[in-house]
N, C-alpha and C positions, 0 to 999 in steps of 0.2 A: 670058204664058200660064203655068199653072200645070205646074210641072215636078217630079216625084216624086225626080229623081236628086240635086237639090240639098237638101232636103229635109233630111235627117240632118244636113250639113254647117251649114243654116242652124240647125239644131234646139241642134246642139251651141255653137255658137260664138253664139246666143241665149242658150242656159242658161248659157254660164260666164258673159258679164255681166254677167245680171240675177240669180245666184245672188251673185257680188260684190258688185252694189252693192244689192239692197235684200234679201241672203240671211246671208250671212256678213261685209260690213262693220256693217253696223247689230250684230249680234250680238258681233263684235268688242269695237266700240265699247262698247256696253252692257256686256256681263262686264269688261272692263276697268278700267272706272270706274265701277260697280254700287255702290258706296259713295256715290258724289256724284251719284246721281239718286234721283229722289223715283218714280218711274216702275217698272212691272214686267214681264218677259221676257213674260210672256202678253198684257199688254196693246197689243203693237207684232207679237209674231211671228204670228198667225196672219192679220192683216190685210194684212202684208209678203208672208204666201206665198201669197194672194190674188192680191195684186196681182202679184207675181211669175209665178203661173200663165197670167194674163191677158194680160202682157205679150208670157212667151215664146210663146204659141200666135199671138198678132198677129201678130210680127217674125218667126216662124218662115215664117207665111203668106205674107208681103209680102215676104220675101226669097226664098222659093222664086218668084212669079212675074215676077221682075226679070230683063232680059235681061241674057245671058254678062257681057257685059262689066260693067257699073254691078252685076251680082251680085259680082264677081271685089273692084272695087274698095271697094261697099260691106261685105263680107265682110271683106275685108284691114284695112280700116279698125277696123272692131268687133274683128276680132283683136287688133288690135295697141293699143288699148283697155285690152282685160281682160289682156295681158301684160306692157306697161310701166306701166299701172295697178296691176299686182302688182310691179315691180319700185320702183313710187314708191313704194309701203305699207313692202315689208320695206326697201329700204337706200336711197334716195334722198331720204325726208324727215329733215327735220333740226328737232328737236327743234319737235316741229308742237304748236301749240296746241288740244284735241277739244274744249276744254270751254268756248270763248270767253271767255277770264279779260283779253281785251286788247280796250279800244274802240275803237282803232283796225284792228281786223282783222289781217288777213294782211298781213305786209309782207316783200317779199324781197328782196336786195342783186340789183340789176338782171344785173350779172355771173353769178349763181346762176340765176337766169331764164333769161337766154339759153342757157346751159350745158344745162339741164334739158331747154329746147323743142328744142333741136338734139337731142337721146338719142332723143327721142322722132321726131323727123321723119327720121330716120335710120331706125331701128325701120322706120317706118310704109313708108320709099322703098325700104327693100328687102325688106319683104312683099309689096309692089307689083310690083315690079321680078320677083319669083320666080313671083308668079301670071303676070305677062304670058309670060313666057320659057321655066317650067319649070311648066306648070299640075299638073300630074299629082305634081309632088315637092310643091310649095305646098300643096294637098290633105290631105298624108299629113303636113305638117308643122303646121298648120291643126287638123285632125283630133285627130293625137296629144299636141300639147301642150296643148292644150285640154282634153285627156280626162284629160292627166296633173294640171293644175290642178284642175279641176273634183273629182279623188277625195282631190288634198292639202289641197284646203280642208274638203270636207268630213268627213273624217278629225279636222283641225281644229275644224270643227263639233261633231263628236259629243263632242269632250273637252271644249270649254268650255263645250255643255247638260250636261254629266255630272258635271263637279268642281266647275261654281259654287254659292257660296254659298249656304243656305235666302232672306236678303234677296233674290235676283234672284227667286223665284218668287211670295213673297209677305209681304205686312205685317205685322210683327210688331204684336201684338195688346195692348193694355194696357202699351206699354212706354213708359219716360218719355221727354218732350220737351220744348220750352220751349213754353209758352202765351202769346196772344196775346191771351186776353180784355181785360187790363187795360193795351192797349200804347197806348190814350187817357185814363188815368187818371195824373196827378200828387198829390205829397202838397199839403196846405192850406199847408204852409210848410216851409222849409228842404229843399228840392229842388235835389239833385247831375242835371245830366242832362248826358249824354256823346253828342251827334249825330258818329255816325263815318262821313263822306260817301267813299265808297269811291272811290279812285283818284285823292281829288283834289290833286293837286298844288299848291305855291305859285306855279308857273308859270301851270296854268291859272286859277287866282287873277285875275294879271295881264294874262291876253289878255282875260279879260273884262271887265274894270277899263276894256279900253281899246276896247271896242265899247259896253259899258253903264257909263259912269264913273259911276253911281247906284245900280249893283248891289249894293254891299256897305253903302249907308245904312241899314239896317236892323239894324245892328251897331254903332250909333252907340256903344252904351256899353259893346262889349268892345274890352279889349285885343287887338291882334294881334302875334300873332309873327311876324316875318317867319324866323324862323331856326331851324326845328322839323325835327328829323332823328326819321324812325321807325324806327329802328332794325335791323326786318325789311322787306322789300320783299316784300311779295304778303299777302294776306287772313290764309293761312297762313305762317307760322305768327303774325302781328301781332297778330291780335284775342287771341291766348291769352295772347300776352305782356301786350298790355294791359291784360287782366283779370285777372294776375296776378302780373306783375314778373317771372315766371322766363323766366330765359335759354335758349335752344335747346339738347337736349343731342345732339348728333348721332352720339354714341356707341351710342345705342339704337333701338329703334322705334318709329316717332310713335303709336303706341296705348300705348308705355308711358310713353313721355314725357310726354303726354297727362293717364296717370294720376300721374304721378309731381307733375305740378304742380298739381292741383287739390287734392291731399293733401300739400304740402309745407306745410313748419310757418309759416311768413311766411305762404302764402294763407291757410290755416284760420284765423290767426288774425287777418287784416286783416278777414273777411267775420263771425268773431266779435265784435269789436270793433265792426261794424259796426250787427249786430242788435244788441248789450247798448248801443250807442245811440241806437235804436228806428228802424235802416235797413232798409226792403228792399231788394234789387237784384233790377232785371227784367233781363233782356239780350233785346231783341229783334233777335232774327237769323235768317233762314233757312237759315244757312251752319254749321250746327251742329256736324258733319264739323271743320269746323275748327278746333273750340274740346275735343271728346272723343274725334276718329278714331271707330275702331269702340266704344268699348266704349259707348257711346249714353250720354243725357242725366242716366243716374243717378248718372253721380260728378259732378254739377255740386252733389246735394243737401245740404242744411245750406250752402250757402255762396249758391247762385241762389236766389230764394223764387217764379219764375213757372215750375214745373216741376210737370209734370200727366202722369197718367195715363190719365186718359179717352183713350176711343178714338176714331179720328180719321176723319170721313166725308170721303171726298174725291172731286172730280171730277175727271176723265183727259178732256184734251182729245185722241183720239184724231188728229183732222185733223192738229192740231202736229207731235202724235208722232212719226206717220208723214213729213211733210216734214223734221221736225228731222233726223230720223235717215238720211234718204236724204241729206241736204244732205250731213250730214257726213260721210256712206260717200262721194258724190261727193269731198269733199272732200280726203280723206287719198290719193284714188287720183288727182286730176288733176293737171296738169302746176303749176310754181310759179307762174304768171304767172296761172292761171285761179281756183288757190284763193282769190284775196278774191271770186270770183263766189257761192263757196257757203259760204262763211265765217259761221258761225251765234256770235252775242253768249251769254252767260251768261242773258239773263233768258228769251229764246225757251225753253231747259231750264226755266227756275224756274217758268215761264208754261201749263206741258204740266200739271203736279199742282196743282188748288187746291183748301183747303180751305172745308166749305163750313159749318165751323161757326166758329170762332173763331182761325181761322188768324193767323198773323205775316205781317203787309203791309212787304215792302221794296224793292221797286218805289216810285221817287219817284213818278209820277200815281198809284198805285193808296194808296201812302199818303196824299198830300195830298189825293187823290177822297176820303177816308173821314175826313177830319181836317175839312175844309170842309161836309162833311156832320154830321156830330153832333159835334164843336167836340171839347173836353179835359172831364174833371170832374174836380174831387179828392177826396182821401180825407185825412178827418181822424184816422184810428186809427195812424197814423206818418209816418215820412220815407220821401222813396225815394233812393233810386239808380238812374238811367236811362239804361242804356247800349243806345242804338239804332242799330243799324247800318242802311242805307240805301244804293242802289244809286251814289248821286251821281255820278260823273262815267264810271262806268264802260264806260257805255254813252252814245252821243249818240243819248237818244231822246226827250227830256225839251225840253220847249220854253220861253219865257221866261217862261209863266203858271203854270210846274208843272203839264201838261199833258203826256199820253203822243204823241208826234209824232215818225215814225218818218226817220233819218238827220238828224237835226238838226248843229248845231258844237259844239265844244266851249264855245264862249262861251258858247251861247242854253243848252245843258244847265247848265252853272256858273249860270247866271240863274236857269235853274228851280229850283236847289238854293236860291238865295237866297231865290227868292219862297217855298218851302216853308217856309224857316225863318221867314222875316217873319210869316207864316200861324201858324205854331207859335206866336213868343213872343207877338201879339199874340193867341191865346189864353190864355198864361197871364198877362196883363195882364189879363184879363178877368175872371180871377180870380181876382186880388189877389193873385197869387201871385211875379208875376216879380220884386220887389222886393229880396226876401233869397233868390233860386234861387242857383243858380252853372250858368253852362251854360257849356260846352265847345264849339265846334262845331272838328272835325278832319277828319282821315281814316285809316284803317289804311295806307294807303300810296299814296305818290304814281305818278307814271309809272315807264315801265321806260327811257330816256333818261337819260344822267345829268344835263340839264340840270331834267330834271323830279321827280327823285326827294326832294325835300324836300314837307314838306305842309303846307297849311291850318291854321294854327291861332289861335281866337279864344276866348277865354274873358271873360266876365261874372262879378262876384265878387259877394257880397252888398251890398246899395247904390251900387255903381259906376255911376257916369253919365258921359258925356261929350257935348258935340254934335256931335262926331269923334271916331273912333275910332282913340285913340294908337297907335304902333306901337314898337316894340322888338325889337331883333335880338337878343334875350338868351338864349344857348344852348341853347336846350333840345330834349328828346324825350320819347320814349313812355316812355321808362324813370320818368320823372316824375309817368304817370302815376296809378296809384296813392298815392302819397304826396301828389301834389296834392287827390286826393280824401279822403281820411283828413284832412289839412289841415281842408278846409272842411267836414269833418262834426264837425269838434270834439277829433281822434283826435292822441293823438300819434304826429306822422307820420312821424320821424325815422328809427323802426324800421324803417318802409320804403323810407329814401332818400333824394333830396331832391325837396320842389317846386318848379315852375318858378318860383316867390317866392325862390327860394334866388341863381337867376339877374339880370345886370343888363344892362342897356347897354354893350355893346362887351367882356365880359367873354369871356375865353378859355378854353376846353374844351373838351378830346379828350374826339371821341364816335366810334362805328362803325357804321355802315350796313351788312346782311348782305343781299348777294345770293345767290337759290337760281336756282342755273344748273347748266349742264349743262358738262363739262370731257372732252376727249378723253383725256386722261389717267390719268384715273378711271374706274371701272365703275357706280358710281351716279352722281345728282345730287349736287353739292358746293354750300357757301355761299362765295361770295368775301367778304371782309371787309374794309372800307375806311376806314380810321383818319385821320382829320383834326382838326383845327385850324382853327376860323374858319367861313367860311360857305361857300355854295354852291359860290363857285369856289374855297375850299380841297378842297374836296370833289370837282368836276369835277379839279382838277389833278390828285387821285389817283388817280383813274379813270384817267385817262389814261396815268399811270403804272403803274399795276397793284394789283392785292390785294396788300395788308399781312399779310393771313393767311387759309387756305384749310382749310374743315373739311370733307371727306367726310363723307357722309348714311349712317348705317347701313342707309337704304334710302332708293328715291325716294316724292316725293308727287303725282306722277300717274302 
């Protein structure tokens, strides 16, 4: 029976919440990381406080007519909710992932877990314990901390709708970006193309080797490496270093860093040298952020030639939106043990803005859906340079046909990556073109594991055949590759390095692997730095040992 005196009580401790998780965590989230969504504050919040409206007058309802008791206890419950939900946001999570940059999800040291659920059933048993025993204190305790949250967030609220960026409200209009028209166009001959299969490890290389020992026949005529260090671990800062050879400066700020290397005298002049020998380079990536930060696609010009100003019609899959965004307010506020329940991937975000006129596909089904469909063509007024990045193993969504198929393995994704590339070169076999290409297939960086942190790498040289494809441990990394590519465009490539042709069989070289991690010691994010000798397990030994050398980040990058 409907009861007026509980009313307020349910009203309140309804609104704090659903003002949490689909009011002020969604908003969090968004102003936070507004730079690495494609999405806009007005396109999520006025549907949010919809539904938020909707919600509280429901459960305001249905908990006013609930008898004493199962009021008392589900009331206690939702308390203590939206309280040690606030206490998991500010100082209980530990260096949490919003932006799902990890395929495998959420994973937490079981010990951490248990720790975590105990804080919380604790909490909960003696909200409990005070309603049953002391109703009348419970109430005013219920009541006032609820009301005291409810005006510290929103408080909260008004400053990050107040001081965020013009990008949260809306699109900048005629500004540059990479273009995707021409991301199924190759040149008629002498074709650099760089497929950078994200996340893929040489590990998972090998698990798949050993569920589909056919999977990598498709590569009959490149070489593999098995012994390929990428130098940075994570997207950021990798792709920039591989686009451009320069080193991380962590002295400064990654917008100036950003500019500081696409204008350093080595890049200008690898990408000159490139066009005065009639090169384009496309770079298709959707991860743009990671290659200029904020200052946007315009200092990529005179060195990128798929950089467009037209302006961009795009569709906002609302439905997404709003789940994405709730998932991960649930997320950052539930206990450790529940987060891989709402733990949302990288491409669900990429998947909410699509373009509807000639956007960048990097999504493995949605590229290989459109590569199967109207095949490659070329272009005979120059060379290219084709540096394509691709979700690859990031996510295990990707099934053994290149096919979008949701929670698959690691294996059957590694499969799908294969069949995509088989699909690839046997179009450009089509068109006469695979003969004197040079294709690459790699990845920006492997696992976060130390057994997994080495990656994928196979390259095809001009005329190379094999009916197997050799393999060679011969030391190499990303540092190689520009110079590798200068190599095979004709350039002298010395200036930039050396190429992995510099490298041999069993040949010894200190290399370093940067991890960006988080250190208690430090106030930002730091890179651990891991200096070896030899392969994998020189590499794990030093893990295990510790960082060689540690650079504090002049700021973090999430």
């Amino acid at each position: 029976m409907f009861d007026k005196r509980k009313m307020f009580l349910s009203f309140i401790v309804s609104f704090l919440l659903a003002f949490m998780t689909l009011i002020f965590g969604p908003a969090e989230i968004f102003f936070a990381n507004v730079t690495e969504f494609d999405f806009l504050y007005g396109e999520f919040a006025g549907n949010m406080a919809l539904i938020f409206i909707g919600i509280l007058f429901v459960c305001t309802v249905l908990l006013s007519i609930l008898p004493q008791k199962v009021y008392s206890m589900v009331i206690s419950t939702l308390f203590t909710v939206s309280i040690v939900g606030y206490l998991q946001v500010m100082f209980l999570n530990k260096n949490l992932d919003l932006l799902g940059v990890k395929p495998d999800g959420y994973r937490v040291p079981p010990v951490q877990g248990i720790i975590n659920l105990v804080i919380w059933l604790i909490v909960l048993s003696g909200v409990i314990v005070l309603a049953i025993k002391k109703s009348e204190i419970w109430k005013k305790v219920v009541l006032y901390l609820s009301l005291l949250l409810v005006g510290m967030q929103s408080v909260a609220m008004i400053s990050l709708v107040a001081t965020a960026p013009k990008e949260a409200y809306e699109r900048a209009k005629g500004s540059e970006r990479l273009d995707g028209k021409n991301q199924y166009t190759v040149s008629a001959d002498k074709n650099i193309i760089v497929f950078v299969l994200d996340y893929f490890s040489s590990l998972y290389l090998q698990q798949m080797l050993e569920v589909y020992p056919d999977g990598a026949d498709c590569l009959h005529d490149f070489t593999y490496y098995s012994n390929a260090d990428c130098t940075y671990y994570g997207t950021f800062p990798s792709l920039a270093h591989m686009l451009t050879g320069c080193e991380v400066d962590t002295t400064v700020s990654i917008a100036e860093w950003c500019r500081n290397i696409w204008n350093d005298e080595s890049t200008v002049g690898f990408y000159q040298e490139l066009q005065a020998n009639n090169y384009k380079t496309n770079v298709y990536t959707t991860d743009t952020n990671v290659l200029t930060s904020s200052n946007g696609c315009g200092i990529l010009r005179n060195r990128i030639s798929n950089i467009t100003n037209e302006p961009r019609e795009v569709q906002v899959d609302t439905g997404l939106l709003l789940k994405t965004l709730t998932k991960m307010s649930c997320y950052r506020m539930a206990p450790d043990l529940l987060k891989p329940q709402f733990y949302t991937n990288v491409s669900e975000y990429s998947l909410i803005v699509e373009d509807k006129g000639e956007g960048i596909l990097q999504t493995n089904s949605d590229f290989y859906a459109k590569l199967q469909e109207n095949g490659l063509k070329a272009d005979d007024s120059s060379h290219y340079f084709i540096f394509q990045h691709l979700i690859g193993t990031h996510e295990f969504n990707t099934d053994a046909n290149g096919n979008y198929k949701e929670k698959t393995s690691v294996e059957e994704t590694a499969r799908g990556c294969m069949t995509i590339m088989e699909g690839y070169i046997n179009e450009l076999k089509r068109l006469g073109v695979y003969d004197d290409a040079t294709i690459i297939i790699t990845a920006d960086h492997g696992g976060d594991w130390k057994e997994d942190l080495q990656v994928v790498y196979f390259i095809k040289q001009p005329g190379e055949t094999h009916d197997k494809s050799p393999v060679t441990n011969a030391p190499i990394s990303h540092c190689d590759l520009l110079p590798t590519v200068a190599q095979m465009a004709g350039l002298d490539y010395t200036k930039y390095g050396n190429s992995i042709n510099d490298f041999s069989q069993d040949e010894q070289r200190e290399r370093t692997i940067w991890v960006r991690t988080a250190d208690p010691d430090f106030p930002e994010e730091v890179y651990y730095g891991y200096t070896y000798t030899g392969d994998i397990l020189a590499l794990i030994t030093q893990i295990d040992a510790g960082p060689t050398d540690i650079k504090e980040m002049y700021e973090p990058y999430f």
